[in-house]
C-alpha positions in Angstrom: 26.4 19.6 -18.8 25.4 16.2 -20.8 26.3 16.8 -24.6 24.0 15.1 -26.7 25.9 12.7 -29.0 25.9 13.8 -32.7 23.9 11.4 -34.0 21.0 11.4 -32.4 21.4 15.1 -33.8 21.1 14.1 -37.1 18.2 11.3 -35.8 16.2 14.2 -34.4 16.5 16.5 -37.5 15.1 13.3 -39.6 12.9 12.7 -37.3 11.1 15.8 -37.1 11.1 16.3 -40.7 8.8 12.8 -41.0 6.7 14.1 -37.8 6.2 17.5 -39.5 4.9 15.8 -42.4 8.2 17.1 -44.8 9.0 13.8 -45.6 6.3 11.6 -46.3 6.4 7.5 -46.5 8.6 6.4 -49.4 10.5 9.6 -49.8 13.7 9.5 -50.4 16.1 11.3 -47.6 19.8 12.9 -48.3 22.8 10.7 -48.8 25.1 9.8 -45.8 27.7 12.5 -48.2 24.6 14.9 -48.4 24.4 14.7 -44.7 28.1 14.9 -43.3 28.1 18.3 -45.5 24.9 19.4 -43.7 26.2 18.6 -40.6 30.2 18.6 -40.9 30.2 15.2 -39.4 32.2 12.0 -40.3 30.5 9.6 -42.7 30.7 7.5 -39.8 28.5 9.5 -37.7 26.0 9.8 -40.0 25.9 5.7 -41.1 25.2 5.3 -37.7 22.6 7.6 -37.3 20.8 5.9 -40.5 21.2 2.7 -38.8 19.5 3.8 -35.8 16.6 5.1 -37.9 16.9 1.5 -39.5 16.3 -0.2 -35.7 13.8 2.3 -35.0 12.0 1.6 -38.5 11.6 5.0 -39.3 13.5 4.2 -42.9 14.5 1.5 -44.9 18.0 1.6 -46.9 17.8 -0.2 -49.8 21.5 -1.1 -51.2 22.1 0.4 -54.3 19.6 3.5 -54.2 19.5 4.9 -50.9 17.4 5.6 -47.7 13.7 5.9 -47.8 10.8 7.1 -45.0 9.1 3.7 -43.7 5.9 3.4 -43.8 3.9 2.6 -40.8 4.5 -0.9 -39.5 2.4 -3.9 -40.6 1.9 -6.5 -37.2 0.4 -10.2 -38.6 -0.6 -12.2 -36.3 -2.1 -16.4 -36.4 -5.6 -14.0 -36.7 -4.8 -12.1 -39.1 -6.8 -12.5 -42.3 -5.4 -9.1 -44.0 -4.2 -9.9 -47.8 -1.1 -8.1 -48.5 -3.2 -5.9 -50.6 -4.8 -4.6 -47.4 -2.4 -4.4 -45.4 0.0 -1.7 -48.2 -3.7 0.1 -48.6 -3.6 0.5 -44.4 -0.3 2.0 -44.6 -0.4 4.5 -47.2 1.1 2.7 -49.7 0.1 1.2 -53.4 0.1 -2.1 -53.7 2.0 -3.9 -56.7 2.9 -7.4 -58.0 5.1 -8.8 -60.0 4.6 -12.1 -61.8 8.1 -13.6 -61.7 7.6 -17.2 -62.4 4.6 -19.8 -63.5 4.0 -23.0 -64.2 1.9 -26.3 -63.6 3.9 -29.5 -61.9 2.6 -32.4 -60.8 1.5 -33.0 -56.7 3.5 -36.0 -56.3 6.5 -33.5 -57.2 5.4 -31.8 -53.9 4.6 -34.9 -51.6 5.1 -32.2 -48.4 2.6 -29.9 -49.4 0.3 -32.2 -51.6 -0.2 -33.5 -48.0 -1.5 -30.4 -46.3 -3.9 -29.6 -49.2 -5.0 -33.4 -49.4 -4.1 -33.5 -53.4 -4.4 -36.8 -54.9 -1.6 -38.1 -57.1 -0.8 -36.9 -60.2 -2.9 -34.1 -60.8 -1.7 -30.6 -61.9 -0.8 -27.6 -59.4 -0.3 -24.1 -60.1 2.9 -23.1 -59.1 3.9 -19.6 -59.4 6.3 -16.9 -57.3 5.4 -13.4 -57.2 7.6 -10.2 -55.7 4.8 -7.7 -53.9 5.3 -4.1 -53.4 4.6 -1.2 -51.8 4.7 2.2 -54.2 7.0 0.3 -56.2 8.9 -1.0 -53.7 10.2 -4.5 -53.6 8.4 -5.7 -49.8 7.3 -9.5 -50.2 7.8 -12.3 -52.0 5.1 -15.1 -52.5 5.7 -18.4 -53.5 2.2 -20.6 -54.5 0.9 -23.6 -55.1 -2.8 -23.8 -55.9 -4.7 -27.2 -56.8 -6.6 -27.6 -60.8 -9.4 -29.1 -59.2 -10.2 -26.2 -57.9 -9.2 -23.5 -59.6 -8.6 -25.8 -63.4 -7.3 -22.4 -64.9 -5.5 -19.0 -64.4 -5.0 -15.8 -66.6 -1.4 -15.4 -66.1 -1.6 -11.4 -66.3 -3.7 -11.5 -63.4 -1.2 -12.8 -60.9 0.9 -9.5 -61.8 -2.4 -7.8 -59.9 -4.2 -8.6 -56.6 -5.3 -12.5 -56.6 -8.0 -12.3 -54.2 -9.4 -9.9 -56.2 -9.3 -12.4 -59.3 -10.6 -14.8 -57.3 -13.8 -12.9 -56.2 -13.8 -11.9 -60.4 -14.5 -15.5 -60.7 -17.3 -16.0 -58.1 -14.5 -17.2 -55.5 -14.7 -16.0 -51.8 -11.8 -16.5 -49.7 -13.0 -17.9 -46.7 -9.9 -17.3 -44.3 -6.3 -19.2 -43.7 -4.7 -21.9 -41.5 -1.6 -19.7 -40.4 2.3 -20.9 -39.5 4.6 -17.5 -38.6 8.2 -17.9 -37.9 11.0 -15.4 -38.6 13.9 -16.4 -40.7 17.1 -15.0 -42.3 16.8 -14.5 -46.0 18.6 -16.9 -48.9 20.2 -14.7 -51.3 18.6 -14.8 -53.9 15.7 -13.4 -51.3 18.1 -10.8 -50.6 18.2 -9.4 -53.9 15.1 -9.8 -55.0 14.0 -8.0 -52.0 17.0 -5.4 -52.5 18.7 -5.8 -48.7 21.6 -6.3 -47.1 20.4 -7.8 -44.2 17.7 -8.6 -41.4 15.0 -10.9 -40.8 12.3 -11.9 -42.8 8.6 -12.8 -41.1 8.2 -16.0 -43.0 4.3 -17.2 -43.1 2.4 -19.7 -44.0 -1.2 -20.2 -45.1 -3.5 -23.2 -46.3 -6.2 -21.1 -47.5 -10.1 -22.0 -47.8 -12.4 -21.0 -50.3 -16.2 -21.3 -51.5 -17.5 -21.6 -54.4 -21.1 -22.8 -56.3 -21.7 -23.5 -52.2 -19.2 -25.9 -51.8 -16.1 -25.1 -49.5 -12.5 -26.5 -51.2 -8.9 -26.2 -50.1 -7.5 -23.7 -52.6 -3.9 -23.6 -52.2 -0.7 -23.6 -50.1 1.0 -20.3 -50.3 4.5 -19.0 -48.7 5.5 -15.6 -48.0 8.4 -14.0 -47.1 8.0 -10.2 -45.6 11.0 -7.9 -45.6 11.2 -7.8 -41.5 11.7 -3.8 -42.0 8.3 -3.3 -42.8 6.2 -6.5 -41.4 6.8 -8.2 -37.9 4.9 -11.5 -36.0 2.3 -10.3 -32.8 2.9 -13.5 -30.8 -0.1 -14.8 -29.4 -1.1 -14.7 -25.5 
């Protein structure tokens, strides 16, 4: 008679407990020391039943604070419109932002992307980075470069809030995104900001459109890193 393998024990018992609705998306579960008590199992047998969780994105383990239910996963695809407000609000999860830099450069300081949003020389960009969340969780992180001409100003305290949403505040609609996906493995910096250890990040990039007083404009260039955990690319047929 097969024995089944002790941690896919400890994987079922979590595993039921998120089915049954015990432990709900961004819960916290017991530590692998909470857990080898439970069972009597090695600290080994129980790291690797976490990590199997991990593959099967069931939860996240964030270094430092522990392991936490997933929430469902977010697919992006080349079509996909979604803002990253959306897509936490599709999964159960509130959406957050934190402002972590800004300020205005110059476009010929970014020749590569003054290029793709057809800037002339000279002029002012907004540049800011933002870290996104998901019930307080570190998920994303942004990095943005939006042209004067056509947005001249921006209430810093917004950006720590949805942007899209200050955009249609100021008689903006986003009119949809040129999209680039790739995956890519996180700088460290990226690492901590985004509080893992390790994994792939879905890495995308969007020249967005808008209109405004009837007039369609480039608005901006903006990068996004998604912790891989949570977010992964849909590859085109």
């Amino acid at each position: 008679m097969k024995t089944t393998p002790k941690y896919t024990i400890v994987e079922d018992y979590l595993i039921n407990r998120i089915n049954t609705g015990e432990l709900k998306v961004g819960d916290q579960i017991e530590t692998e020391e909470q857990l080898a008590e439970l069972f009597g199992y090695s600290r080994m047998t129980i790291n690797k039943a976490l990590n199997r969780l991990v593959e099967k994105k069931q939860i996240t383990r964030i270094s430092g604070k522990g392991s936490f239910v997933s929430s469902s996963h977010v697919t992006k695809s080349l079509e996909s419109q979604s803002s990253f407000t959306e897509d936490m609000k599709s999964i159960g999860l509130l959406p957050g932002s934190k402002l972590l830099t800004y300020e205005l450069i110059k476009s010929n300081e970014i020749p590569v992307i003054s290029k793709k949003l057809n800037l002339k020389e000279n002029i002012f960009v907004h540049h800011f980075v933002r870290l996104r969340t998901g019930n307080g969780t570190p998920i994303a992180i942004s990095y943005n470069y939006v042209s004067t001409e056509v947005l001249p100003a921006i209430n810093v305290e917004s950006l720590n809030h949805s942007f899209y949403d200050y955009l249609k505040s100021l008689g903006y609609t986003v009119l949809g995104s040129e999209l680039e996906m790739e995956a890519v493995l996180p700088t460290t910096e990226q690492k901590k900001l985004l509080q893992i250890d390790q994994g792939a990040l879905l890495k995308s990039k969007a020249i967005t459109t808008v209109s405004f007083d009837g007039k369609e404009r480039i608005l901006g260039y903006f990068e996004t890193f998604y912790n891989g955990n949570i977010y992964t690319y849909k590859f085109n047929k």
